[in-house]
VOGU-3710 file (C-alpha; in Angstrom, 3 decimals, decimal comma):
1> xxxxxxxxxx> -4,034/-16,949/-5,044  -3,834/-13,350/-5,003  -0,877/-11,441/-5,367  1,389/-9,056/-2,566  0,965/-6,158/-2,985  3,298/-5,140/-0,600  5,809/-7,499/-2,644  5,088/-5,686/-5,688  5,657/-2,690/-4,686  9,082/-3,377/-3,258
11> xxxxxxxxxx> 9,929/-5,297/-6,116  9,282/-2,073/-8,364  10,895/-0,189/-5,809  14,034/-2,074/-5,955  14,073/-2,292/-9,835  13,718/1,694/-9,835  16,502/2,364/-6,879  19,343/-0,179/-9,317  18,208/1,507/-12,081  19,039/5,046/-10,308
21> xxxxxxxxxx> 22,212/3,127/-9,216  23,312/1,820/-12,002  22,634/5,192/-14,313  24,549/7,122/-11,608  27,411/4,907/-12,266  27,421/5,338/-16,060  27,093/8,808/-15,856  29,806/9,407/-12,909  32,536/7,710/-15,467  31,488/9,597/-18,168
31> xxxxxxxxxx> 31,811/12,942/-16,506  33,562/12,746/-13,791  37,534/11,910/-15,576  36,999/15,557/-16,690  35,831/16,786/-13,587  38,670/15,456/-11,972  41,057/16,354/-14,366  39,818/20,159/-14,187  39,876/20,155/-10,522  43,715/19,220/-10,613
41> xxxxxxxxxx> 44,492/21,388/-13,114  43,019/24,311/-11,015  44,939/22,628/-7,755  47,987/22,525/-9,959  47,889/26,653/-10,769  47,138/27,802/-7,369  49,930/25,499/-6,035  52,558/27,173/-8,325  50,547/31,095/-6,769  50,781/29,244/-3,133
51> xxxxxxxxxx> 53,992/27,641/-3,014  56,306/30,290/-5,574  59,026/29,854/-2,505  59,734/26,685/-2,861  59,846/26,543/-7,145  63,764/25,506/-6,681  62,807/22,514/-4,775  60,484/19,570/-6,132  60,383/17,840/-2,569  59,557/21,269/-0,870
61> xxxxxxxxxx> 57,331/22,193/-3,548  55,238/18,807/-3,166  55,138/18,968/0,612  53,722/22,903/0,207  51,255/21,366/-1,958  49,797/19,232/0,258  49,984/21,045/3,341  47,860/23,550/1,206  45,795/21,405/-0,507  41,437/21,733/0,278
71> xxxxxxxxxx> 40,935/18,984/-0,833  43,232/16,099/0,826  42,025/13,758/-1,925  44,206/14,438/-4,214  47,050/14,354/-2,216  48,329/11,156/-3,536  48,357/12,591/-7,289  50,586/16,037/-6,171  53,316/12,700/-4,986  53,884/12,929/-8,854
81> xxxxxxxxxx> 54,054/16,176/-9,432  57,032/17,416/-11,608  58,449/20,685/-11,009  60,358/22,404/-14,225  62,421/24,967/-13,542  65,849/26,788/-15,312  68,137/24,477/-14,550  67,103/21,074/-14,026  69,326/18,071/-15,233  67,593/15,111/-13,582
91> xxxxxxxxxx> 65,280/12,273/-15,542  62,511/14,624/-15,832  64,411/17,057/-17,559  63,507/15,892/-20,824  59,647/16,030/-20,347  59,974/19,725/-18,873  61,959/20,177/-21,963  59,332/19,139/-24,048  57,133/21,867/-22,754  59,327/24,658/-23,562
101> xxxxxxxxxx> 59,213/23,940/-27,699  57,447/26,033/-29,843  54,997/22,956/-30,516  53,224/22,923/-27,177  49,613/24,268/-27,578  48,814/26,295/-24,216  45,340/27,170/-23,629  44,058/29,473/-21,442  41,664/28,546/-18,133  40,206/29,901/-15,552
111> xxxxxxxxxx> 38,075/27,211/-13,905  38,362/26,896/-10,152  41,595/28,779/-9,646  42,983/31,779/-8,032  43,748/33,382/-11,354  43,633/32,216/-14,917  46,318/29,872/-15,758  47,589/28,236/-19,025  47,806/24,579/-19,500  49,194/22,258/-22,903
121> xxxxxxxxxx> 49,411/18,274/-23,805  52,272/16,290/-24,760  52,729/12,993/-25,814  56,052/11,748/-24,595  57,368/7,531/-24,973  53,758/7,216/-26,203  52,153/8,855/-22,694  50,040/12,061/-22,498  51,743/14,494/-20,001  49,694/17,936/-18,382
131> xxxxxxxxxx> 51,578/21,062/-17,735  50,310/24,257/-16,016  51,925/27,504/-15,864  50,496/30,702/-14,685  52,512/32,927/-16,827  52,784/32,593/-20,993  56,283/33,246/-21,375  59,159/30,774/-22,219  61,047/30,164/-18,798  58,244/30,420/-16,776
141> xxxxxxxxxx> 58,192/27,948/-14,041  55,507/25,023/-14,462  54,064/21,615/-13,210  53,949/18,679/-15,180  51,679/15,583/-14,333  51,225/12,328/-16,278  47,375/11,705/-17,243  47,633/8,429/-16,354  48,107/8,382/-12,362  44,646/10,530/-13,125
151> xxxxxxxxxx> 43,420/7,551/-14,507  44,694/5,314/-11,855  43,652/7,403/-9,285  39,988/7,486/-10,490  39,860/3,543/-10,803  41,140/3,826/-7,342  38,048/5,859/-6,015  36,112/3,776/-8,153  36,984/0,612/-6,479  35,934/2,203/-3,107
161> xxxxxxxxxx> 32,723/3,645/-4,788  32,049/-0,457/-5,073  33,496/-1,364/-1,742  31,434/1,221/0,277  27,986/0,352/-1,849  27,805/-3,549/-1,061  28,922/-2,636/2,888  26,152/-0,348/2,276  23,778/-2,703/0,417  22,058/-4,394/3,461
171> xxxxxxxxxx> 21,129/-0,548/4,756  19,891/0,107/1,004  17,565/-3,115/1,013  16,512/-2,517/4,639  15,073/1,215/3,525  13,738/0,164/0,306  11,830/-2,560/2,504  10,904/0,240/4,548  10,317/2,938/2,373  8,173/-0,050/0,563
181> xxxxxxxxxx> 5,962/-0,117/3,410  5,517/3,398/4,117  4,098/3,170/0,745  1,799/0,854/0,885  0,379/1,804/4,086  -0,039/5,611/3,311  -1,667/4,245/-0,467  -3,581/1,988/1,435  -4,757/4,150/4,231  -7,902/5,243/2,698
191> xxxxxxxxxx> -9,269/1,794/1,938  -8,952/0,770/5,286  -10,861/3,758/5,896  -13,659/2,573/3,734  -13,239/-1,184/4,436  -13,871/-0,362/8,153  -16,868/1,443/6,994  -18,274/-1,386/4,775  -17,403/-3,965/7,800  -19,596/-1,335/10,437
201> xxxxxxxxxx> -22,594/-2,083/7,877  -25,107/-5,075/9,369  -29,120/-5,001/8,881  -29,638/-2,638/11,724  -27,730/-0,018/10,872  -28,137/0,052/6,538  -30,548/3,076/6,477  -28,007/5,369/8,912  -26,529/7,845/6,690  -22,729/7,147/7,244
211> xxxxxxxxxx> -20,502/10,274/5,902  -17,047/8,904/4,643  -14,795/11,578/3,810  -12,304/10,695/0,972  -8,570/11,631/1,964  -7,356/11,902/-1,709  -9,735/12,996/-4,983  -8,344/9,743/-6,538  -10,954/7,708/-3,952  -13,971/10,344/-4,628
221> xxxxxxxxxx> -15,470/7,642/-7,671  -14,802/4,438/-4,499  -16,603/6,626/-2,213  -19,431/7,208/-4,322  -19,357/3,710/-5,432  -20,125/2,521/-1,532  -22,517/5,229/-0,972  -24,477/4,165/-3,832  -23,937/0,337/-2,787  -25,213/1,118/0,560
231> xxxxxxxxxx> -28,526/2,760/0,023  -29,226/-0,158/-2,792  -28,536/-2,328/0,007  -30,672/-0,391/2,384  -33,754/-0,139/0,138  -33,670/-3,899/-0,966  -32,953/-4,953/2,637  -36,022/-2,699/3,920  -38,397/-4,039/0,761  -37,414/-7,612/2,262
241> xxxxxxxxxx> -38,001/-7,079/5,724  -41,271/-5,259/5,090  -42,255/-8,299/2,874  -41,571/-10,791/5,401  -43,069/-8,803/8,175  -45,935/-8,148/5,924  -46,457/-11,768/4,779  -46,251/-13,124/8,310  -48,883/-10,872/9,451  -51,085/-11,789/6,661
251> xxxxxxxxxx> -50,792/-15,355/7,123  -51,103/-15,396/10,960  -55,071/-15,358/10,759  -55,477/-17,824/7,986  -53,405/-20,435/9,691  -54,844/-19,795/12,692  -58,779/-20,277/10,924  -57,002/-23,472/9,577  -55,687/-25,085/12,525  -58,922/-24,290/14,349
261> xxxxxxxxxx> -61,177/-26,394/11,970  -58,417/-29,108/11,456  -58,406/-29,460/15,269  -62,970/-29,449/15,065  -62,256/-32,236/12,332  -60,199/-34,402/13,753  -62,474/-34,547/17,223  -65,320/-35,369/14,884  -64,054/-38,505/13,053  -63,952/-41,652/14,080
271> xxxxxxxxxx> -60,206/-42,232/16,628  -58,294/-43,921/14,539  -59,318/-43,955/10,985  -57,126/-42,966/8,098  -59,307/-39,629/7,467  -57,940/-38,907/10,805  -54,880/-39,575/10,670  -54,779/-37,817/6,837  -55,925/-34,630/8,351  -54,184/-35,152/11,293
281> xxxxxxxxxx> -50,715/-34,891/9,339  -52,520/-31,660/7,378  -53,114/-30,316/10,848  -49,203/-31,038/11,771  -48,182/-28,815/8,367  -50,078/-26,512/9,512  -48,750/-25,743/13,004  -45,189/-25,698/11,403  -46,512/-23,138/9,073  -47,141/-21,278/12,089
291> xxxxxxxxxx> -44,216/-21,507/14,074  -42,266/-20,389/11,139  -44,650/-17,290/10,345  -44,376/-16,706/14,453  -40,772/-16,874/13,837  -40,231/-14,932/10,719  -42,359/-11,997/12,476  -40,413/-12,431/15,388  -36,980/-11,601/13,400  -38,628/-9,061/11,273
301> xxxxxxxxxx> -39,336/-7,208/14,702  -35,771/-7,435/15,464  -34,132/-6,466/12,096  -36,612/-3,241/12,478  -35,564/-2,937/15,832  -38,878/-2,959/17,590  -38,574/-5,986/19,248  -39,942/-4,282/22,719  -38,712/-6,378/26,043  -40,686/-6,795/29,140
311> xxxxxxxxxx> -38,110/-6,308/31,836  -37,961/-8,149/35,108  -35,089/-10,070/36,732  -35,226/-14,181/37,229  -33,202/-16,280/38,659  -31,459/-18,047/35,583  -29,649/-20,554/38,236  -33,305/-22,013/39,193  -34,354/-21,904/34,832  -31,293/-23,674/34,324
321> xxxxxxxxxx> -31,401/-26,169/36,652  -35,298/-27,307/35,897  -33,821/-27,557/31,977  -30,820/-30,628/33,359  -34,054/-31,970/35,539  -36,283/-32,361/33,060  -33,434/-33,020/30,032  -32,335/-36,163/32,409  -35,940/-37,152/33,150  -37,089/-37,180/29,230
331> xxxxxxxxxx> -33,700/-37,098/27,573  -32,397/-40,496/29,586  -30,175/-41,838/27,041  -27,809/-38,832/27,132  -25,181/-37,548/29,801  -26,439/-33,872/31,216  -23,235/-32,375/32,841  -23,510/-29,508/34,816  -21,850/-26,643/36,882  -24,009/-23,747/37,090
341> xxxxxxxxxx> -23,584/-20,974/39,666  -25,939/-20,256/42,301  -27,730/-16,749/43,081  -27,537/-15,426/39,288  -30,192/-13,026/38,989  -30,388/-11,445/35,561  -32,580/-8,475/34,795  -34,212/-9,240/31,198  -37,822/-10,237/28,866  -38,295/-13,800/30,833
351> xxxxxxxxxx> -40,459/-15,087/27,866  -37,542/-14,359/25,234  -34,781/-15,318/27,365  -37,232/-18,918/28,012  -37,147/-18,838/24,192  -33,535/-18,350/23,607  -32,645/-21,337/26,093  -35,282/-23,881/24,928  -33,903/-23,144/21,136  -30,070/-23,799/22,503
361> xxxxxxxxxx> -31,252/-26,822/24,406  -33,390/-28,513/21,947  -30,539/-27,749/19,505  -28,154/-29,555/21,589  -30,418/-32,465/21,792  -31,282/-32,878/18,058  -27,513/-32,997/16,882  -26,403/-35,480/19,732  -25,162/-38,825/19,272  -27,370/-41,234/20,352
371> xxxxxxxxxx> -25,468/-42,012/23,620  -24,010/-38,582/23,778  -23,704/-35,475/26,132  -24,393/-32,374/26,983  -22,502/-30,211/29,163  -24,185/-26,621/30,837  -22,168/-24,126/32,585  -23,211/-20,722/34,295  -21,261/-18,196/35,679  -21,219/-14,558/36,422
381> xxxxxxxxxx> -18,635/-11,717/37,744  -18,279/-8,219/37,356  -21,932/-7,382/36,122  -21,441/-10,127/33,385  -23,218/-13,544/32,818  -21,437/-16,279/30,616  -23,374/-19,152/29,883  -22,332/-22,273/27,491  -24,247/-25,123/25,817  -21,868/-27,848/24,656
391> xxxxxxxxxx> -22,451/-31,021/23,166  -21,125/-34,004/21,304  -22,143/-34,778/17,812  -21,628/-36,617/14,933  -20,878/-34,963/11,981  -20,129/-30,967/12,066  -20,344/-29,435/7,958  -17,167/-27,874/7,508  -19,121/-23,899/7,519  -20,539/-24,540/10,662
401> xxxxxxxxxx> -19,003/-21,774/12,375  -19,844/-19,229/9,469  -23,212/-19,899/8,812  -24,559/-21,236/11,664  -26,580/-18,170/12,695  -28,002/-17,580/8,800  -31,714/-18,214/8,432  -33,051/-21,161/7,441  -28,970/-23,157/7,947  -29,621/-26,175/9,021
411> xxxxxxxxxx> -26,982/-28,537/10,268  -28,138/-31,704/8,765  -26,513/-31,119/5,677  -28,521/-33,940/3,589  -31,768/-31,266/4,364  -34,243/-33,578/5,419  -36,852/-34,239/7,799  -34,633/-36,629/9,889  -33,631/-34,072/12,304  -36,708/-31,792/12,581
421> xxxxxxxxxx> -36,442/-27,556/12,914  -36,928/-24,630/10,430  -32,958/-23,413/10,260  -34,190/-20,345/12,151  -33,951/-20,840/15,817  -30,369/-19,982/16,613  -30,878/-17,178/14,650  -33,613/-15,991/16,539  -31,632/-17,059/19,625  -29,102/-14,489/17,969
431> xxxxxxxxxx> -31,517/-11,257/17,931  -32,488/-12,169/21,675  -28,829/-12,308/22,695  -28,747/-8,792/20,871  -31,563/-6,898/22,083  -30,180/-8,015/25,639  -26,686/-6,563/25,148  -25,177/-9,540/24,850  -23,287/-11,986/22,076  -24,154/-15,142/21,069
441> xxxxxxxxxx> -21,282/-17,086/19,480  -20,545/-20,847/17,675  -17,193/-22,306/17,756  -15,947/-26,448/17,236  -14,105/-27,428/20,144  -10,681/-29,322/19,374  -12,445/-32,694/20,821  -15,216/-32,580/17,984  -18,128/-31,067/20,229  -20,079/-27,917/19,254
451> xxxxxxxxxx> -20,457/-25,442/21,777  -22,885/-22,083/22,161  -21,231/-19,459/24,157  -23,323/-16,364/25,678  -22,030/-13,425/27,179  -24,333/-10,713/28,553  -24,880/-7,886/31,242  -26,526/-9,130/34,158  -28,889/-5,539/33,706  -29,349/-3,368/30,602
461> xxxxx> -27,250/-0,778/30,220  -28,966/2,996/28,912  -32,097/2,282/26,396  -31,045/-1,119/24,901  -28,915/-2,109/22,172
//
C-alpha cells in the first residue's frame, strides 16, 4: 500500500513547527531574564528623572511610576519598589543602607533610558537586591528592587506563554493541516499537469505533437521523459497498426483463393463422406480466418482514422424491432424484453451501425443462461439516442468492465471453443460507436446482468469525430 503523501508532509511539517516551538522556548529563557532585567533597570532610572517630586514618598513615588510606565507590564514589579531616601527609619532602611557603603560596586548604563544611570548588587539575608541611581554621589536618592520578584514575575509570564499556546494549539494544528495542503497541491500542481496530459493520450491521437510546458526547471528531465515516452509509443503503435493493416490486406486474397476451391471441393465429393466432411471443417477455418482478417482491417481503418462512413438516416425503431422478431423466432428458449421508442430516425453508415447491433446482439445471446433474457431499450431526446443491451448470464470474470473492449478479450475465461467469437467484436462495436460521435460503455448491474449502454447524436456534428 502506498504511502500519503499528503500525511507525510504534514507529519514533517509538524515535527519542524515543535521543533521551532520548542527552540523558541529554550532560547526565550535563556535570554530573555536579562532582557527583562535591563528593561526594568532602564524603567527604574527614568522613574527616579519622571517622578523626582514625589522622592519623599514611596506610595506616591510607586503610583507616579505606574501612571508613567510604557509598558503596563511591569506594573506589578514597580508594587515592590523601594524608595531610599535621607531619612528613612522603616524595615527597608537597612537594605537602602546597604547601598550607601563604600562596598557597593555601581556600574554605569545607558541602555533604554532617558539618561545614563548607575546601578550595583547586594546580597542581603542571602537575597540579591538591584539599586539604580541617576547620580554617583553618596546621598543621592535611589530605587532598590529584589531580583527575585524578577524571577517570579518571569515564571509568571511564562506560565501564560503555556496557557495561551495549548488555547492556541487547535489553530496551530488547523494551519499546519492547511499550510500542509497548500503544499502539496502547489508541489503537486505540475504533475497533474502532466498526468492530464498522459491520460489525453489514446491510439488516435499518439502522433499529435502535444507541447507541455514545465512550470518549474525541477520537472524539465519529467517532461522530457514523457515526450520521449510518447513518440516511442507513437512509432511502435504506428509500426503495429501498419503491420496489421498490412498483413490483413495481404491475406485477404489468399483466403479468399482458398475458400473458393474448398467450396469447388466439397461440391465435387461424394455428400457425406469423411473427405467431405475433413475439408469441410478446413473450409470452416478458413472463413474464420477471414472474418478475423475482415475484422483486423476493419480496426486498423479506425485506429488510422480512415474509417470513411456512408451517411444516410434509418429508422433504428424498425432495425430494432426486426432484431426481438427474429431473436424470439430463432432464439425461443430465451425471454426478449423490450421498450423501444417509436419514430427514431438516426442519420449514420447503415452497414456499420447493422454491424455494431448484430455484434451486441449475438454477444448477448452467446453469454446467456440457457433459460435466460435479454432486455432492449431505445430512446431519444434532445438530439441524443440511448440505446441498451442487457442480459443475464452466468459467470461475469471479475475485469469484465476493464477489459471488455480490448482485442481479442473474450469472456469465457477457460478460452475455448465452447462459446464461439474472435474477442474482437465489441471492440469493433467500440470504433463504430466512435466514428459516430457516440460512447459505447460496459458496466455489471447490481442483479448480476451485463449490460451495453450507447449514447450517440441522432446526426453528426461538424466533420466526424
Amino acid at each position: 500500500m502506498s504511502k500519503s503523501f499528503k500525511l507525510n508532509i504534514f507529519i514533517k511539517l509538524a515535527a519542524l513547527v515543535f521543533l521551532i516551538i520548542l527552540v523558541n522556548r529554550h532560547i526565550a529563557q535563556y535570554f530573555l531574564v536579562d532582557q527583562t532585567e535591563n528593561t526594568i533597570l532602564s524603567e527604574m532610572s527614568n522613574d527616579l528623572k519622571k517622578c523626582n517630586t514625589h522622592l519623599g514618598d514611596n506610595h506616591a513615588f510607586i503610583h507616579c511610576a505606574q501612571k508613567a510606565s510604557k509598558l503596563e507590564i511591569f506594573n506589578s514589579i514597580k508594587d515592590h519598589y523601594v524608595l531610599c531616601h535621607v531619612g528613612r527609619s522603616d524595615e527597608f532602611a537597612r537594605i537602602c543602607d546597604s547601598f550607601s557603603t563604600a562596598g557597593v560596586t555601581w556600574e554605569s548604563a545607558s541602555l533604554n533610558a532617558i539618561t545614563p544611570f548607575f546601578n550595583g548588587v547586594q546580597t542581603i539575608d542571602g537575597a540579591p537586591w538591584m539599586a539604580v541611581k541617576n547620580e554617583l554621589t553618596v546621598n543621592s536618592d535611589l530605587v532598590v528592587l529584589k531580583r527575585s520578584w524578577i524571577t517570579d514575575f518571569m515564571k509568571q509570564v511564562w506560565a501564560l506563554r503555556d496557557q495561551n499556546l495549548l488555547k492556541a494549539l487547535p489553530v496551530i494544528i488547523l494551519m499546519m493541516i492547511g499550510l500542509a495542503l497548500f503544499m502539496v497541491y502547489s508541489s503537486l500542481k505540475p504533475m497533474r499537469l502532466i498526468a492530464e496530459k498522459m491520460a489525453s493520450l489514446n491510439s488516435q491521437n499518439l502522433s499529435l505533437k502535444q507541447t507541455i510546458q514545465s512550470p518549474y526547471k525541477e520537472f524539465d528531465l519529467i517532461v522530457e521523459q514523457f515526450v520521449n515516452l510518447r513518440e516511442r509509443l507513437a512509432h511502435s503503435f504506428e509500426m503495429a497498426k501498419r503491420f496489421s493493416a498490412d498483413v490483413s490486406h495481404e491475406l485477404r486474397t489468399p483466403l479468399s483463393v482458398l475458400r473458393g476451391a474448398t467450396e469447388r471441393i466439397i461440391a465435387q465429393l461424394p455428400t457425406g463422406s469423411d473427405a467431405q466432411i475433413q475439408v469441410r471443417q478446413m473450409g470452416d477455418e478458413i472463413e474464420r480466418l477471414v472474418q478475423i482478417t475482415e475484422k483486423l482491417l476493419l480496426l486498423s481503418k479506425a485506429d488510422a482514422n480512415n474509417l470513411k462512413l456512408d451517411l444516410h438516416k434509418i429508422c433504428l425503431t424498425d432495425v430494432l424491432e426486426k432484431f426481438v422478431k427474429d431473436a424470439r423466432t430463432f432464439q425461443s428458449n430465451l425471454t426478449i424484453k423490450q421498450q423501444i421508442q417509436q419514430g427514431v430516425n438516426w442519420e449514420c453508415d447503415g452497414s456499420l451501425i447493422n454491424q455494431l447491433l448484430q455484434n451486441l446482439y449475438t454477444n448477448a445471446v452467446k453469454y446467456n443462461k440457457l433459460e435466460g433474457w435479454i432486455k432492449i431499450n431505445l430512446e431519444a431526446s434532445n438530439d441524443q439516442l440511448h440505446l441498451t443491451i442487457e442480459n443475464s448470464t452466468t459467470e461475469i470474470p471479475p475485469d469484465l468492465e476493464a477489459l471488455a473492449f480490448d482485442r481479442f478479450f473474450r469472456g469465457d475465461t477457460s478460452r475455448s471453443r465452447a462459446v464461439e467469437g474472435l474477442g474482437l467484436g465489441l471492440s469493433i462495436c467500440k470504433e463504430i460507436a466512435r466514428v459516430h460521435q457516440g460512447e459505447l460503455t460496459l458496466r455489471v448491474t447490481p442483479e448480476n446482468s451485463v449490460c451495453l449502454d450507447l449514447r450517440a447524436p441522432l446526426s453528426i456534428k461538424g466533420d466526424g469525430p
